[in-house]
N, C-alpha and C positions, 0 to 999 in steps of 0.2 A: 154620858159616856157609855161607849157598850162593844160589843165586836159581833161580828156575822159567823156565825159558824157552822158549816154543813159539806154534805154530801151529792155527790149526783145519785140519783135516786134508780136508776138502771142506766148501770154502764155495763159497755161490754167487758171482756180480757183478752185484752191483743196483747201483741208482742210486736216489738217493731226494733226497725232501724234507723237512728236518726243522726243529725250529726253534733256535736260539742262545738258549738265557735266562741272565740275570744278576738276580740281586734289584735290585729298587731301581730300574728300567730300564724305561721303561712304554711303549719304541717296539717294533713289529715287525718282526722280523729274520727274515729267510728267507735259509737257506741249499741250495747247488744241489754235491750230491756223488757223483763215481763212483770205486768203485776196484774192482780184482780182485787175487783174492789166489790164488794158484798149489795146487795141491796137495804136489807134490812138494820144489819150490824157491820158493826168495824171491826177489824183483825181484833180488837181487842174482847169481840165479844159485846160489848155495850150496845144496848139499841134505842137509835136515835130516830125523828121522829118522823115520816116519809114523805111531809111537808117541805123539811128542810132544803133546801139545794144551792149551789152554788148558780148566780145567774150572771158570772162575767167571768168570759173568758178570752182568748186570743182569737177567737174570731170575730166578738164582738164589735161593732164598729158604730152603734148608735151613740153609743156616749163616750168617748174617745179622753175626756180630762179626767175621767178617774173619778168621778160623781159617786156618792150612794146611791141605788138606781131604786126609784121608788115604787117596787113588784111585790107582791105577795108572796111569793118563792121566798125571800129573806127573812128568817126567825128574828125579832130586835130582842138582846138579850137586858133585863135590868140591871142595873146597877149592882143591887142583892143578890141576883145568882153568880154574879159574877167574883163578886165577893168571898162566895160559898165557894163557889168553886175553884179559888185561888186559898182558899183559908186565910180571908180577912186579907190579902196583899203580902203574904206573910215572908219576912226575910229568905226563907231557905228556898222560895219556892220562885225566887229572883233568878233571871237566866240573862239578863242583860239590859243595859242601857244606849241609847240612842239620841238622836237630838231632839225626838217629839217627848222622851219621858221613858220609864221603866216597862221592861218587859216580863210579865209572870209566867211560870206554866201553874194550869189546872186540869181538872177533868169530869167532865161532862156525863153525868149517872144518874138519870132520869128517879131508876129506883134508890137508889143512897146519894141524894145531892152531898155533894164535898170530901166524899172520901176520898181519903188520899189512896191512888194507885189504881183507882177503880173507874172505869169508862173510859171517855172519849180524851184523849189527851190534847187540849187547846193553849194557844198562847192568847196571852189578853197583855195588850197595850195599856199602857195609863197615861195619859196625857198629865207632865205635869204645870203646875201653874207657872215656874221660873225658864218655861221654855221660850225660843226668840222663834219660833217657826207658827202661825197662826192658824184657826181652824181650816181653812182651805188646803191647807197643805197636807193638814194632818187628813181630812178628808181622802184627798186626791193620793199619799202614801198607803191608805186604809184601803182604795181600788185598786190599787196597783199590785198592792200586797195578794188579796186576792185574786186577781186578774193572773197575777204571775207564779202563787206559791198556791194557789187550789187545786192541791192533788193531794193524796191520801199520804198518809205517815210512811205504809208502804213503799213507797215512791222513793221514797230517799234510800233506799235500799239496793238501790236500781246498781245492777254490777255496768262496769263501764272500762272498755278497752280500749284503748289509746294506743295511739303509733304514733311514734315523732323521732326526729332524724336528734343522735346527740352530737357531740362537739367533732366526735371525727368522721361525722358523714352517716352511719350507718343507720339504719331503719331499727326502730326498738316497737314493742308494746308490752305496755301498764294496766295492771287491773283498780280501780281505785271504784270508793263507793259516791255515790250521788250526793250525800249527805256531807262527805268528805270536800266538794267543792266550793269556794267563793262563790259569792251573788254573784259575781260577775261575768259568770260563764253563762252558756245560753243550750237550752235543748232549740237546737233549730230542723224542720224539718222539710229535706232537699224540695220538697214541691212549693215552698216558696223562698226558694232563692231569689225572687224577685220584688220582694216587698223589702222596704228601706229597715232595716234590723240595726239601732247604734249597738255599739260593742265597744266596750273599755279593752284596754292592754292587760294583757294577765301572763303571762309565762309558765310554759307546758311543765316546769320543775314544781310549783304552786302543788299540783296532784301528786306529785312523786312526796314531797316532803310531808303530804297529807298522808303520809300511810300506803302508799302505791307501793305493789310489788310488782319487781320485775320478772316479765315469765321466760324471756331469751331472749339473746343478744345476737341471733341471727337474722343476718339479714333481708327484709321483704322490700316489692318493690314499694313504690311508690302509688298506691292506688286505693279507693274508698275500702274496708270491707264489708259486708253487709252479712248481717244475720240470718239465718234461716227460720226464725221463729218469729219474725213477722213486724211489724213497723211502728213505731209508738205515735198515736195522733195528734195531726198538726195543732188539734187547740192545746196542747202541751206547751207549744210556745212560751217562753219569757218573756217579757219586753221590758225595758227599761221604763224607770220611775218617770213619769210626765215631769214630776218638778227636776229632777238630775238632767233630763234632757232639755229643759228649755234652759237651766244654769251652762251648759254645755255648749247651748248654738250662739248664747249671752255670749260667753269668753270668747267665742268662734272670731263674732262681728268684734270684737273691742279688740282682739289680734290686729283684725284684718284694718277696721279704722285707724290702728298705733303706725300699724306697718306703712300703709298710704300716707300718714302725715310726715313720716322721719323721711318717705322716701322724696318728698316732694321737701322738706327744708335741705336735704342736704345735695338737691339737684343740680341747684345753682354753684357750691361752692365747691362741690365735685366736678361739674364742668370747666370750673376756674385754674385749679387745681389741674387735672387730666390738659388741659391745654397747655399751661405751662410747662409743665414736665415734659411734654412734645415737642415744645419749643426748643427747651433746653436741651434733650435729648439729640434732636436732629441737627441744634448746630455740633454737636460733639460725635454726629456718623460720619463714619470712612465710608464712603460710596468706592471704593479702590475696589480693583477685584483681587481678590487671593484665595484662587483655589474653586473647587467645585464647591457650593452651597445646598443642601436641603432641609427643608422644613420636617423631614422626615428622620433628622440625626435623633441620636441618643436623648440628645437636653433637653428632645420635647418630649419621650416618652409616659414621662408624667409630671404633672403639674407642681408636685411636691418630691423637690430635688432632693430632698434628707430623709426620705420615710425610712429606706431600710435604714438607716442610719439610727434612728428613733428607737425604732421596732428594737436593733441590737444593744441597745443602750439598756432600753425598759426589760427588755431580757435576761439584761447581768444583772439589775435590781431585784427581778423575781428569784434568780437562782440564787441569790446569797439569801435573800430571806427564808428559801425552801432549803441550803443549807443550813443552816444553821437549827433549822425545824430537826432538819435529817441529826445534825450531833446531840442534839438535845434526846432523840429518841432511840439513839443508838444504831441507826440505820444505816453503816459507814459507807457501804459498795454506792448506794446514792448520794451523799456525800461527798463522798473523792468523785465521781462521774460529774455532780453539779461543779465543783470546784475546778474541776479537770477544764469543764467546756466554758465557765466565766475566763478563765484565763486563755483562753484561745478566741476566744468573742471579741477580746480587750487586747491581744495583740494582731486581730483582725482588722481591727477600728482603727489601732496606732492613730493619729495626727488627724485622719481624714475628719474633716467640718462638713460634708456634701455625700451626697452616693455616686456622686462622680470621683470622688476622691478615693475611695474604696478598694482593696485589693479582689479582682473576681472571684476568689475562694469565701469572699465574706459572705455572699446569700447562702451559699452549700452551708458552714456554719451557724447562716443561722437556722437554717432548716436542721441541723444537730442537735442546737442547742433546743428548738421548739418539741423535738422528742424527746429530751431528756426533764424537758419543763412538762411534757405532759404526763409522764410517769408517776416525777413528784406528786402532780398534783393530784392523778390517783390514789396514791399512797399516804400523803401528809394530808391533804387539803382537809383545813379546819379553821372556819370563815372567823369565831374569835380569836385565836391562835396566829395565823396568818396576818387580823388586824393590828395584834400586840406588838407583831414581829416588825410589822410594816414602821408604827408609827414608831416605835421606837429607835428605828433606822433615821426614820426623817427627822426627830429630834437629833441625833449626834450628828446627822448632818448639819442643820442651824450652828450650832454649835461650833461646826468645824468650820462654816462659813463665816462668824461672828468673828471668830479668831483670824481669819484671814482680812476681813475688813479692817480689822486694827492694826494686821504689820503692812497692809498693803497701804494705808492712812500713812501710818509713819514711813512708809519706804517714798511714796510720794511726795511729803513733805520735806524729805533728806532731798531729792533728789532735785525738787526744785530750789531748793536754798542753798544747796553747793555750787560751786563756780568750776567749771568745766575747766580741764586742766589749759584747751589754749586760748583760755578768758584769760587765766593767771599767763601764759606766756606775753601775751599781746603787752600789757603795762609794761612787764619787764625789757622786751625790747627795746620798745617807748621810749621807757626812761634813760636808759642805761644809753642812748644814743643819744637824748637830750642833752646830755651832759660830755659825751665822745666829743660832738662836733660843737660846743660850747653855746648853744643855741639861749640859755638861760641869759648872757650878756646881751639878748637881741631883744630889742622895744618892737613891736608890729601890731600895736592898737591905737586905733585911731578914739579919743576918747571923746570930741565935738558927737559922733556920732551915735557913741553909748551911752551921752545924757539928753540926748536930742529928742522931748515928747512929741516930735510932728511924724518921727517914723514909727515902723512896728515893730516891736518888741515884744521877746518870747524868753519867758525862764525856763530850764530845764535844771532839774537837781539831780544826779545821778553820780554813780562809784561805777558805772560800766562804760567803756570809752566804746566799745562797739554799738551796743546801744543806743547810746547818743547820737552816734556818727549817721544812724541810718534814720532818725529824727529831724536831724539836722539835711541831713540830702533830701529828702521827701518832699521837705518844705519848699526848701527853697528849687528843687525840679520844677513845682506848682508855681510857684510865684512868679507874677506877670514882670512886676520890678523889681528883682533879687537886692541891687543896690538900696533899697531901702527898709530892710528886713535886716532889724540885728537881732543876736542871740546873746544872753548871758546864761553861762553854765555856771554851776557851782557845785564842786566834789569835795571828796574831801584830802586828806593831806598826803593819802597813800597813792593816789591815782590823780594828785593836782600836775604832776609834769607829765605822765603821760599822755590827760586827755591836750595837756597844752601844746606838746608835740605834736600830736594826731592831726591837731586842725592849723600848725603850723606848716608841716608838710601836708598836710590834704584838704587846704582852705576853699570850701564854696564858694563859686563861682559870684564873683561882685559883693557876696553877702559878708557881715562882720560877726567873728565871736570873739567871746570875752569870757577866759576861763578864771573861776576868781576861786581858793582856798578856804573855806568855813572856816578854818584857824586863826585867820584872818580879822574875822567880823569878832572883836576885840567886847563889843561890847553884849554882846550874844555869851552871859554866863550863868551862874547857878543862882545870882544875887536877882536877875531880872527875868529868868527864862523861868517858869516854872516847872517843864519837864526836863529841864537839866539838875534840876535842885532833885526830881523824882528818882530820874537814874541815878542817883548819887545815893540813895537810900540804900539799910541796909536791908529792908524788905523787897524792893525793885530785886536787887543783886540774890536775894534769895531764890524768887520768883526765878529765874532766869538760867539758876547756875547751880541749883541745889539740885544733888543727883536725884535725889528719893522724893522729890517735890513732888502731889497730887497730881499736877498737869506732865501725865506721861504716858510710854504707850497704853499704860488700860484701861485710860477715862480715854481715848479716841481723839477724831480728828479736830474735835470741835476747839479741844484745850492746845493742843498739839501746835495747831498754827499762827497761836499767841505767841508762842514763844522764837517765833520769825526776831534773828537777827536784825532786821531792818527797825522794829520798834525802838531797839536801844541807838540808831540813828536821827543825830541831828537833824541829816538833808532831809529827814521825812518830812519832819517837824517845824523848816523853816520857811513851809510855802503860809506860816500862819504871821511873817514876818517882813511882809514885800514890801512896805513904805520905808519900812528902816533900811531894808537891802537896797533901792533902787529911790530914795527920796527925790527925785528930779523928775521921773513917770506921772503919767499920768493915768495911761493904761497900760495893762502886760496882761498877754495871754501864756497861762501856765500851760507847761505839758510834760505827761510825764514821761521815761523813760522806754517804756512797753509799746508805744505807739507808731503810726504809720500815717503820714499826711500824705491824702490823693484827690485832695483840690486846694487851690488858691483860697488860701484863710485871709484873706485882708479884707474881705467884706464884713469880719467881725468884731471891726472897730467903727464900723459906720453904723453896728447896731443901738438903740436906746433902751438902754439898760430899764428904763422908767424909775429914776432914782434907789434900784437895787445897786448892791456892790458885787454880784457876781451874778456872771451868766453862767449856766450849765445847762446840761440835759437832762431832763428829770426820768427818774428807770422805773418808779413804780408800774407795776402794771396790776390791776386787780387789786389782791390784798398782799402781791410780794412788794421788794425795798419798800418799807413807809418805817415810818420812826420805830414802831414796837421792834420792828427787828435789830435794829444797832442800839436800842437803850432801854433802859431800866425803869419801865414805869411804874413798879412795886413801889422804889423810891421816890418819897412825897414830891423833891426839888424838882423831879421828872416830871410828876404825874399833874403837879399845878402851873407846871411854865408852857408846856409842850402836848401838839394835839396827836394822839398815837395813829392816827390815819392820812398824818401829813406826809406827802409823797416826799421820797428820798431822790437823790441825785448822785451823781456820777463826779469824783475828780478824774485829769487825765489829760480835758480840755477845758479850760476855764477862764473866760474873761473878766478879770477884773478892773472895776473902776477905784485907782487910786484915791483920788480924790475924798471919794464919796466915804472908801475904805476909814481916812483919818476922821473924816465928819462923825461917822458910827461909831468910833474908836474901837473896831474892831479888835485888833490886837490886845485891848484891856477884857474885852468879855469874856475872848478865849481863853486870859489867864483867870480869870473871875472861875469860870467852869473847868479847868485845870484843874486848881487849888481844890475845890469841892471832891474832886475824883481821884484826890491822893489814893485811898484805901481802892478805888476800881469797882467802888458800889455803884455807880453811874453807868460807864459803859465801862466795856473790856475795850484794852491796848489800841492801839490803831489810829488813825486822822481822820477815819471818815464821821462818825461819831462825834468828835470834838466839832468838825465842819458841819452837821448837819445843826449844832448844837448854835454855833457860832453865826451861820447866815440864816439863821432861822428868821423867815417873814422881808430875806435882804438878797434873795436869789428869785435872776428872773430866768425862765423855762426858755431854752433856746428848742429850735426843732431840732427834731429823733433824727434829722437828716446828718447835723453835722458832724455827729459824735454813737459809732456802732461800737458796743462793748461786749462783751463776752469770747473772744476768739480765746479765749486762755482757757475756756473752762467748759463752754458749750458747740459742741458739735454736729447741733442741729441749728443752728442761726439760719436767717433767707439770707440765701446767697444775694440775689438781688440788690438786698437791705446792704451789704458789703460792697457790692460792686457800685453803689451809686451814694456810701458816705464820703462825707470830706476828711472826717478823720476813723482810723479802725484802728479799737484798742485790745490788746490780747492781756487784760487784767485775767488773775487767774492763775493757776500754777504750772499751763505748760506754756511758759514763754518762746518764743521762736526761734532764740539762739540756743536752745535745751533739744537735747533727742528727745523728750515730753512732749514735744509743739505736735497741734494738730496736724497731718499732712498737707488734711488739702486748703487749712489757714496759710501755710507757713509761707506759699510765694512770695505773697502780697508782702513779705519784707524781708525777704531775699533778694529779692531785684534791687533794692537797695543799699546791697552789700556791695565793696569792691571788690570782686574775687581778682581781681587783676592787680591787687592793693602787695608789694613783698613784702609789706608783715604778713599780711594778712595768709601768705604762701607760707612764709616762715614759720608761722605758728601752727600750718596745718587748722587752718580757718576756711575752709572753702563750703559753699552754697550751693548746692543743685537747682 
């Protein structure tokens, strides 16, 4: 281990002008430098030996990787004097560390080897043994070192004059010392502006915060300056390290190969993509003319229609933060000015979403408000201070968002579980006429045809008579042979004569319904049902009805929507009941209430179940719906019956085979896994859970065709996927008879609506 240390052994004493470059750095920096370098002795007096010399410099070009060059010019120093001359490696005499190992100073005193203070002042590298960088490297940094920092200690003393433009245009210059700058800077000298020089990014503040004083704030133009005292020489050059530069053109090419591979995967599905949309787009152009046209209006002046909109926004954010600096420091006149000009920013902005939306006084504001923001920042700017300020904003912001998550959770929940005031008129019409014109003494079911398993049959359980109604139209609009398509509805005791009315005065065409009462179904009670026995608890009744219960608005939406009215309903619950309800079936396709049929379902009794008892559509995709997410498999009864990666399924649409139903004894397993989930360690509230629990390994996978879900909750669905299902279900909390509903879902079951219907007028029920 050793280091080279020396002098040029007759140099001249110029003075020169050279220039300072940094990449990335597009102002003009002129530097003004003299030194002289002794033959014999160094500035300090010490004399070295006139052998020594430095033999790599920036013109060098025989040995280009930074080699030790194998010349006689190079004194090799031992191990021992270098020792001496560090005092043994001695703690205090450590000026830094790097990744090849520890860096010393020493100095070099031919007549008192090792004293301290005395001679030639050298740094010595120590290669340590725990380094990941290998001799080559350390070699080729030990050339480079030299190559690039072989100038006299002098040197670093070098005064240096800088000009650079600051934030408001103007021309400045800085005195700063050479010594004062980052490796990164470079002495380059204008006669080879044409040889390849890399350059790191470095920022002209770097020198200012080094100690640069500024000498005026007046402004020069724009132009090199040069010195009168004459040019520093080109072998002064830096160059960067061989190993930082070949690490450098490494990243370059593995840029450049990442960027070529993503651009060529996502070619294809970007072309797919960009045509469709074209497709789509142009059937929905008005080719009409209206008006003169140019490409040259407003909306195309820039690409980004909200900038100033942006700009204004991030502008109020800075001034309350530099307010608030201002009261804290007693600064008041800045203060009320900052304060003054957010509150004009803010009623600038009003409503506007676009910078088309914008009142034209708004850019002249913000041009106000960027002068009042750069004052501040003359005056306060203080990069910790300013940090404190910021993040502490953005904290009470979360904060203030967090809390609006939770009432806007439970404002959503209210408002999809409320019944719109002419939901509640519709029944009451209903009924209140059911009974006017004595319609309750009239027989109009044909019953041959409600236990006939050669037709198709369809359950609906619902307490919404509108709902139903446009279920019930869908279908049978689709159906090739409406005569042979019956419906049984079953509601419950509050809305059992209105829906009976509804479809008495507005019976589908050829088709049969059969409205029947839960009240009814006599042997559907607390002795046989197991969730009837549940809701009878005084725990259930807790859960549900205790004001100060856990599950409320400050545990969030996840608890919130358990407590959905519909769980403590029967009708939810009696689709796990269909051989007792309908024992003459064979097959019934369930449906629920929320839906929309827009193709002829009867080809889904000519499907083969392959000895499952229900068909569905299964929704996993990836790692979303699969069992871990509706059940509990901490709990052992979970965790050893059921596989946590078993794809989940959809109700809504669902075919089941009677038959097969009794053969499974379905109905028993459901209450078997009931009973176990009294306490609700199993899953939380609901039927999908129970269902998944219940057909588990007895559900066979119909296609994603027949049955599109999500219009209740997702507003990014393929349209496409919509326009071409048989059924489209709006599960989810904005249903389509709700102001909630998606806008551009909600047609697809509007058109199904009577608006020509007089209740439907009466109640102030109309469909756009």
């Amino acid at each position: 281990m050793g280091n080279c240390w020396g002098f040029a052994a007759h140099s001249p004493s110029p003075s020169t002008t050279g220039q300072l470059s940094s990449a990335g750095i597009s102002h003009t920096t002129s530097i003004t430098t003299s030194f002289e370098v002794s033959n014999a002795t160094s500035s300090r007096g010490s004399n070295i030996s006139a052998h020594s010399h430095f033999s790599a410099g920036s013109g060098d070009e025989e040995f280009p990787n930074g080699q030790i060059l194998p010349t006689p010019n190079l004194r090799i120093f031992s191990f021992a004097e270098l020792k001496v001359a560090t005092r043994n490696f001695r703690s205090d005499t450590l000026l830094g560390e790097g990744g090849f190992g520890q860096v010393y100073k020493g100095w070099l005193d031919e007549k008192a080897p090792g004293r301290n203070g005395s001679g030639t002042v050298i740094a010595v590298k120590r290669m340590s043994s725990e380094s990941l960088q290998g001799l080559e490297e350390w070699q080729e940094k030990d050339a480079s070192f030299e190559a690039g920092h072989g100038i006299h200690s002098d040197e670093m003393d070098i005064n240096i004059i800088a000009t650079y433009s600051d934030t408001s245009g103007a021309v400045r210059t800085s005195r700063v010392k050479m010594s004062d700058l980052s490796p990164s800077w470079v002495l380059e000298n204008p006669a080879h502006k044409n040889l390849d020089q890399p350059k790191t990014s470095q920022r002209i503040e770097d020198s200012s915060k080094a100690g640069a004083t500024r000498e005026d704030d007046v402004p020069h133009p724009s132009r090199d300056h040069r010195s009168v005292e004459g040019e520093i020489p080109s072998s002064l050059k830096i160059p960067m390290s061989p190993v930082k530069l070949q690490r450098q053109r490494a990243r370059k090419d593995r840029r450049v190969l990442r960027t070529s591979v993503l651009l060529q995967q996502d070619k294809g599905a970007a072309d797919n993509q960009t045509e469709a949309t074209a497709f789509i787009w142009s059937k929905s152009l008005d080719t009409s003319s209206k008006g003169k046209y140019s490409i040259w209006r407003r909306d195309f002046d820039s690409p980004n229609s909200d900038s100033t909109l942006k700009l204004m926004r991030d502008q109020i954010i800075m001034a309350k933060a530099y307010a608030n600096i201002a009261k804290s420091n007693n600064v008041n006149t800045l203060y009320n000015s900052l304060m003054k000009q957010s509150r004009e920013s803010q009623l600038a902005i009003g409503e506007a979403m676009s910078d088309a939306e914008l009142h034209p006084s708004a850019l002249v504001q913000a041009k106000a408000m960027g002068h009042v923001l750069s004052i501040a920042k003359d005056q306060l700017y203080e990069c910790p201070t300013m940090s404190r300020k910021l993040r502490a904003m953005l904290q009470l912001n979360e904060e203030n968002v967090n809390a609006l998550k939770k009432k806007s959770a439970f404002l959503i929940q209210l408002a999809a579980k409320t019944i719109p005031k002419p939901l509640h008129c519709l029944p009451l019409q209903l009924a209140a006429d059911y009974y006017l014109y004595g319609y309750q003494n009239k027989k109009y079911l044909d019953k041959e045809k409600v236990q006939d398993p050669s037709l198709f049959h369809y359950a609906i359980f619902s307490d919404n008579v509108l709902a139903t109604s446009v279920v019930v139209n869908s279908t049978v609009q689709h159906a090739k042979d409406p005569q042979k398509h019956v419906f049984h509805i079953v509601t419950d005791k509050l809305n059992f004569v209105a829906m009976k009315m509804w479809f008495i005065v507005n019976p589908p065409a050829k088709a049969t319904v059969q409205v029947e009462n839960i009240d009814d179904f006599k042997w559907l009670n607390a002795s046989y049902c197991s969730v009837l026995r549940q809701l009878e608890s005084a725990r259930i009744k807790e859960y549900y009805f205790k004001a100060n219960h856990p599950s409320s608005l400050a545990s969030g939406a996840d608890n919130l929507k358990y407590r959905n009215p519909k769980y403590l309903s029967m009708l939810n619950h009696l689709r796990f009941y269909l051989p007792e309800v309908y024992p003459k079936l064979d097959k019934i396709l369930f449906l629920d209430d929320d839906i929309v049929v827009q193709k002829d379902l009867t080809p889904l009794w000519s499907i083969d179940l392959q000895g499952m008892v229900n068909g569905a559509v299964e929704t996993c995709k990836e790692s979303f719906h699969r069992f871990d997410k509706y059940l509990n498999f901490s709990n052992p009864n979970i965790y050893n019956n059921f596989d946590p990666n078993a794809c989940g399924w959809a109700f809504g649409m669902n075919m089941f085979d009677l038959k097969q139903w009794k053969r499974s004894n379905i109905t028993g397993i459901y209450h078997h896994w009931q009973d176990l989930n009294e306490d609700r360690t199993l899953w939380k509230l609901g039927t999908l859970p129970p269902g998944l629990i219940t057909f588990y390994n007895l559900t066979y996978p119909l296609d994603r065709s027949w049955h599109v879900l999500g219009l209740g909750y997702d507003p990014a669905l393929n349209q496409t996927e919509i326009e071409n299902a048989a059924v489209v279900h709006y599960n989810g909390n904005y249903k389509p008879w709700l102001d909630l509903a998606v806008a551009k879902y909600k047609h697809y079951w509007s058109r199904y609506v009577q608006n020509d219907n007089p209740y439907l007028q009466q109640c102030n029920i109309v469909e756009e």
